[in-house]
C-alpha positions as CSV (number, residue, x, y, z in Angstrom):
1,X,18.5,-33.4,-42.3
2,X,14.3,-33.6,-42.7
3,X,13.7,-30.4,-41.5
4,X,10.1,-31.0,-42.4
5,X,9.7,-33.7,-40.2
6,X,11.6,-31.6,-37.6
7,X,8.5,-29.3,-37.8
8,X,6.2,-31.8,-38.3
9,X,7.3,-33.7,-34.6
10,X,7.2,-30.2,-32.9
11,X,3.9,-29.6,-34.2
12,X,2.6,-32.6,-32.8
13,X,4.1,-32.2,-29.5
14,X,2.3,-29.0,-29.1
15,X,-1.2,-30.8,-30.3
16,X,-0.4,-33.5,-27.4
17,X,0.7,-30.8,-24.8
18,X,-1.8,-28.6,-25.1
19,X,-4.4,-31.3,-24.9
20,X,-3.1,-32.9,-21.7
21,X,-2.4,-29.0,-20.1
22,X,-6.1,-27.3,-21.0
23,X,-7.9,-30.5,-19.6
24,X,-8.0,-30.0,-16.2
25,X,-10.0,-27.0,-16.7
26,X,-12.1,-27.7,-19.3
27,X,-13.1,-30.5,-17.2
28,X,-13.9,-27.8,-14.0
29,X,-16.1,-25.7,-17.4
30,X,-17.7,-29.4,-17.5
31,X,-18.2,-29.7,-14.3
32,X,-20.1,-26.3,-13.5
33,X,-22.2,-26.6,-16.3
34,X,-23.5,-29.8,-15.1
35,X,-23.5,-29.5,-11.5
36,X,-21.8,-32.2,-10.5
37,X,-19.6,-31.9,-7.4
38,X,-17.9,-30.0,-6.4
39,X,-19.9,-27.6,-8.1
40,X,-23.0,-28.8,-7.2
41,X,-25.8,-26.1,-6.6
42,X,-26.0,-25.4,-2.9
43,X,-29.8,-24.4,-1.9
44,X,-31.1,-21.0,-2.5
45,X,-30.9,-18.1,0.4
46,X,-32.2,-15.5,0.1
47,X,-30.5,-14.0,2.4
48,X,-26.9,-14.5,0.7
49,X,-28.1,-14.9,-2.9
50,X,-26.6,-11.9,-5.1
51,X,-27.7,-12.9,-8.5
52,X,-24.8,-13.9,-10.0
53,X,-24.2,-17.4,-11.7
54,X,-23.1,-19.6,-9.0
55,X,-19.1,-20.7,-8.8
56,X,-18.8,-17.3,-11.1
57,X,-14.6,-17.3,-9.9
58,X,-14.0,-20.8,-10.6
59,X,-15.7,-20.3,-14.1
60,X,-13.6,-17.0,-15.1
61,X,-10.2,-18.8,-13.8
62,X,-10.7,-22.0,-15.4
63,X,-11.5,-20.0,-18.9
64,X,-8.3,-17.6,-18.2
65,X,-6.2,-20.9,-17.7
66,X,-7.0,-21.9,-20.9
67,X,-6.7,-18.9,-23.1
68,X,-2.7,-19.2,-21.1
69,X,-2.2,-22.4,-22.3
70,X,-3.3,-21.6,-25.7
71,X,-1.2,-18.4,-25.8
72,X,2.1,-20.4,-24.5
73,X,1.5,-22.9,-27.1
74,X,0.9,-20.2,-30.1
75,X,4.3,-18.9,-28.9
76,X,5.9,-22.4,-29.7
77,X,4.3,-23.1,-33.3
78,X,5.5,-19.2,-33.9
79,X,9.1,-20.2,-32.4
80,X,8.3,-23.4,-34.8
81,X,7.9,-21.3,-38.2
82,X,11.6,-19.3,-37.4
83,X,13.2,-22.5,-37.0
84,X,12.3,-23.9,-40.0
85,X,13.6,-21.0,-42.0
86,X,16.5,-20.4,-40.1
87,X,17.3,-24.3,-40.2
88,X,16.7,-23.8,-44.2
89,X,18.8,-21.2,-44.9
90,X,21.7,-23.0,-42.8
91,X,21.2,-26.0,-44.7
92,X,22.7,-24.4,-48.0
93,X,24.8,-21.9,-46.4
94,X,23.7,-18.6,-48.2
95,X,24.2,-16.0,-45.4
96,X,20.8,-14.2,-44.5
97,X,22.0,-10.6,-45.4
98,X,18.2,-9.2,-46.9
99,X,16.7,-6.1,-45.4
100,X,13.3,-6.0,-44.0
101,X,10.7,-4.1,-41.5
102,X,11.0,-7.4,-39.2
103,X,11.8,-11.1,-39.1
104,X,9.7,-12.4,-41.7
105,X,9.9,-9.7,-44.3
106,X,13.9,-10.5,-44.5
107,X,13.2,-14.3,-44.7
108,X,10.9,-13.5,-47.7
109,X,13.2,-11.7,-49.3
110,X,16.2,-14.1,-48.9
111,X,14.4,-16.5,-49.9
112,X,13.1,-15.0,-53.3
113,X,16.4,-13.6,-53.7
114,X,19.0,-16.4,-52.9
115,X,16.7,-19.1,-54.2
116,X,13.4,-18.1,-56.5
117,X,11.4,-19.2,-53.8
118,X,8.1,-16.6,-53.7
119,X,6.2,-16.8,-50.4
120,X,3.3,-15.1,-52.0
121,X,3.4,-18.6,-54.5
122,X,2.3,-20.3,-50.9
123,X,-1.3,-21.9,-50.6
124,X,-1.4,-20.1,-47.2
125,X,-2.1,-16.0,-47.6
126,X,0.8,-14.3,-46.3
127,X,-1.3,-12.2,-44.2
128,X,-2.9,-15.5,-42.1
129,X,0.9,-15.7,-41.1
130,X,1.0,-12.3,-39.9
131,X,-1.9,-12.7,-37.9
132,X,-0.4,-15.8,-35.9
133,X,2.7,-13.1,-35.8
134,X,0.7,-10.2,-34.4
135,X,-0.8,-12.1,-31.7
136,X,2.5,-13.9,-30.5
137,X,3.8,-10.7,-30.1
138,X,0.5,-9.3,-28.1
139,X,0.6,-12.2,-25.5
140,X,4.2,-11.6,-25.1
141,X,4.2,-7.5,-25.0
142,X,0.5,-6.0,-24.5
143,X,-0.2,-6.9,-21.1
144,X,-0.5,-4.6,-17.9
145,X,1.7,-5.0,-15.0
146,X,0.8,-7.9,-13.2
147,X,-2.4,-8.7,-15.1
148,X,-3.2,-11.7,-17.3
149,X,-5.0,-9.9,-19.9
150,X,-3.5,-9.5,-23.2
151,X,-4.9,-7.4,-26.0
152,X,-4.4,-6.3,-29.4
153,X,-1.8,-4.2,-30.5
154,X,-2.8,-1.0,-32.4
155,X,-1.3,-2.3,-35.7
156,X,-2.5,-5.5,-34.2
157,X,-6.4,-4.1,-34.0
158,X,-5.6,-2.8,-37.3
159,X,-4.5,-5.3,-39.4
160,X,-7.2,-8.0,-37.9
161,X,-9.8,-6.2,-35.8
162,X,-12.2,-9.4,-35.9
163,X,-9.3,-11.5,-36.2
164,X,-8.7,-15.4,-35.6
165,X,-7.1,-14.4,-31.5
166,X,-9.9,-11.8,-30.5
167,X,-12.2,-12.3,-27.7
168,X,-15.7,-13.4,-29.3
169,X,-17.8,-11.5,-27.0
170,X,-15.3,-8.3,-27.7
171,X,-15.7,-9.0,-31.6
172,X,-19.3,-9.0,-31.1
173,X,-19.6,-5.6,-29.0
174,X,-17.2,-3.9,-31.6
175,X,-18.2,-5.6,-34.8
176,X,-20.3,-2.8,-35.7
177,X,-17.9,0.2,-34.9
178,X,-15.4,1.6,-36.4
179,X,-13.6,2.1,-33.6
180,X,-10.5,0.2,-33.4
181,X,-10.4,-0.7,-30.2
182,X,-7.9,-3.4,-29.2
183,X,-9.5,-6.0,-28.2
184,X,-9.1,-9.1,-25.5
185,X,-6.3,-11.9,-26.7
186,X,-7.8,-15.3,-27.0
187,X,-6.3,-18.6,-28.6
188,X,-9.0,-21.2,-28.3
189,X,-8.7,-24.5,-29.4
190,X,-9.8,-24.0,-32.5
191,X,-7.7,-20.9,-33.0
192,X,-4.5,-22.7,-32.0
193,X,-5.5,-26.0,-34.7
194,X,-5.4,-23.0,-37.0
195,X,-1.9,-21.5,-36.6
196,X,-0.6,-25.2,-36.3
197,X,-2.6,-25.7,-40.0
198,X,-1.4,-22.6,-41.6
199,X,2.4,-23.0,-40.3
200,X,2.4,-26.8,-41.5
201,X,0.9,-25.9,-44.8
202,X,3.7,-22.9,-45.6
203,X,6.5,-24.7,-44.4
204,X,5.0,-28.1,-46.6
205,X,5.5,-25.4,-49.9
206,X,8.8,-24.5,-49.0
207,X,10.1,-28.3,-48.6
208,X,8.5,-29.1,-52.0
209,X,10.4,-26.4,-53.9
210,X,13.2,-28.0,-52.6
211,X,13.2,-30.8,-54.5
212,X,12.6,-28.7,-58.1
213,X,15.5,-28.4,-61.1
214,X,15.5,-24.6,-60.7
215,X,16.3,-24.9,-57.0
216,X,18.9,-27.0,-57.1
217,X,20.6,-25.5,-59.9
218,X,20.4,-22.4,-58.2
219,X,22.3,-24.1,-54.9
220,X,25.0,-25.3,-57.0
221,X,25.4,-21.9,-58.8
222,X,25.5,-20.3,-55.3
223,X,28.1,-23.0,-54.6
224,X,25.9,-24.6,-52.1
């Protein structure tokens, strides 16, 4: 079984998906930035004008429909990460017994324990993993009843207060404070490429330590 290639597919998907899902409203973005209808400028009056930026709604709902799809396709290339180590560890049939403070932690452990394989070895920072983490968990847990806002969790805010998922006009208005405020959930385009990058690259490691003398004389001493 090419669990790699597993991942690899899934990844991909998400890339394609997200792509054909956040166009629509970048397109709208496109739209009211060049006036073209049906966001053409209508005349000016006075009478009616209130200063703000004209199609203001659509604007703020088209940018909110893309920071959704960007945190429902984070969620996947999280849900992507856990099924490559949980499809690993079935491969060679060592149970998954190590202790940990959450999901991760015990996969790190099982895996340096039941086959030499240090996660800290990886060319991806441990920490850039638990920032895609973090912020699954935020767009899953921090929001208030019936609103669409996510933000930061206070270990969240933390851990990453200018972090790869935070608003960017939030970062700016709290880069200077030491207040740790937790600040507005975004996954942009650029911030999803990111996650998908650092996921790919760690799970890449893993699959090449599979194919070492030490590894697989560690299997066949575990009787796997």
């Amino acid at each position: 079984m090419d669990i790699l290639a597993g991942l690899r597919d899934k990844l991909r998907f998400i890339e394609r998906h997200y792509a054909a899902a956040s166009a629509p409203f970048r397109e709208i973005r496109r739209q009211i930035n060049d006036r073209e209808e049906p966001f053409d400028l209508p005349p000016f009056d006075p009478e009616i004008d209130d200063g703000e930026p004209p199609f203001l709604v659509e604007w703020q709902e088209a940018t909110q429909s893309l920071n959704i799809e960007g945190q429902a396709a984070l969620k996947i290339v999280q849900a992507a990460l856990r099924e490559y180590l949980s499809s690993f560890v079935g491969m060679y049939g060592i149970p998954l017994t190590a202790k940990g403070k959450n999901w991760f932690e015990k996969y790190n452990r099982h895996f340096l324990d039941a086959y030499n394989i240090d996660f800290e070895k990886a060319p991806i920072p441990l920490d850039e993993l638990e920032e895609v983490n973090l912020a699954r968990n935020d767009t899953e847990h921090s929001g208030e009843p019936f609103g669409m806002t996510r933000r930061q969790s206070e270990q969240h805010a933390r851990r990453f207060p200018g972090g790869l998922f935070v608003d960017e006009i939030e970062k700016q208005l709290f880069q200077e404070s030491d207040d740790l405020w937790p600040k507005r959930i975004e996954v942009t385009e650029a911030g999803l490429k990111e996650a998908i990058r650092r996921v790919e690259t760690f799970c890449e490691f893993l699959d090449a330590q599979r194919d070492t003398m030490e590894f697989f004389a560690r299997i066949h001493s575990a009787g796997g």
